[in-house]
C-alpha angles and dihedrals in degrees: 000000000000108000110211117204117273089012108081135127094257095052142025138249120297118251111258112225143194124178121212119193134123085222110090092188082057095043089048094046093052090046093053081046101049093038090052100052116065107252110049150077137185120222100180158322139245133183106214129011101270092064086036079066093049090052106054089037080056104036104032093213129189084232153010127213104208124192112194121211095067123158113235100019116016120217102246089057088049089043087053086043085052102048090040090063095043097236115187093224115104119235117224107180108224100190145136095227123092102164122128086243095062102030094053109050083049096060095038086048093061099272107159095200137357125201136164125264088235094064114121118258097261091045083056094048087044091052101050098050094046082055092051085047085057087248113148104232117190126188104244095246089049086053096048087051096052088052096052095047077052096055097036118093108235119256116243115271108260089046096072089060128073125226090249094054098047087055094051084049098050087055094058095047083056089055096252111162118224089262094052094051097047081055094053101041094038103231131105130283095239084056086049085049098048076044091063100031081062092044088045089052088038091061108036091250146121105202144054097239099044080046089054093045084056098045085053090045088053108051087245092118122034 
């Protein structure tokens, strides 16, 4: 019988891997890591979700680890692609960002797991195999979040809203383009666009008319 490395009767399988970051510094960092540690083993790299995509089409990995602020493809829309498709690879979010705007569309997107780019390295190990296991894994301060949103009671509607935000949505359920709003408000396009991005995460939705359809819903418009 001929052994192949990482598949012999004494251990398991290596853990597949693909890193996607659009650091190379970072992507480099967690492949010296990962190389250097038995058990796993990298495929391959991308630098944005959408070659995040290729690469696990093309790879087939145990696990990706998925930043999420990634110019040209972020990491929530890959992780929807991903889950859309019904891949078999595990996604553990590697990220900086803890806010309720970035963890929970994660999760809700198919993320298997989500740490912090600050856990220890073992933290990190034991993290990625209890993904491959199909195990959720949550940073301790992402998880401390997520219980107290669950304990919380929820805000009223037009209160999580500012009133900023309520007047940039007024003017999208008018039909007001980007450009039309930063003119009325006086303030720039790329400010009307941050404004939506927030409403967007507020209402649990990614576009302005279903935006528009929530803030009706909610009382916030009307």
């Amino acid at each position: 019988m001929i052994e192949t490395p990482g598949d012999t009767p004494d251990r398991a399988p290596a853990i597949t891997l693909v890193l996607a970051d659009d650091h190379p510094v970072v992507r480099d960092g967690l492949r010296g890591m990962f190389t250097a540690a038995p058990g796993f083993e990298v495929l391959g790299e991308a630098s944005n979700g959408v070659d995040a995509l290729d690469a696990v089409e093309r790879l087939d990995p145990d696990v990706v680890l998925m930043d999420l602020r990634m110019p040209g493809g972020g990491g929530v829309a890959a992780i929807t692609e991903l889950t859309r498709r019904g891949s078999r690879a595990r996604v553990l979010v590697l990220t900086t960002y803890d806010t309720d705007s970035d963890t929970l569309p994660a999760i809700e997107a198919g993320a298997t797991g989500y740490l912090l780019k600050d856990a220890p390295r073992e933290e990190l190990f034991a993290a990625v195999r209890a993904a491959a296991d199909g195990r959720s894994v949550l940073s301790p301060a992402v998880a401390s979040r997520l219980m107290t949103r669950v304990r919380t009671p929820a805000t009223p509607a037009d209160a999580a809203l500012s009133a900023r935000e309520r007047e940039v949505l007024v003017l999208v359920a008018r039909g007001t383009t980007n450009r039309e709003i930063a003119a009325e408000l006086f303030i720039s396009e790329a400010t009307v666009k941050t404004h939506l991005t927030h409403i967007f995460a507020k209402l649990g939705t990614k576009d302005r008319a279903a935006a528009v359809a929530v803030g009706y819903d909610r009382g916030i418009l009307g």
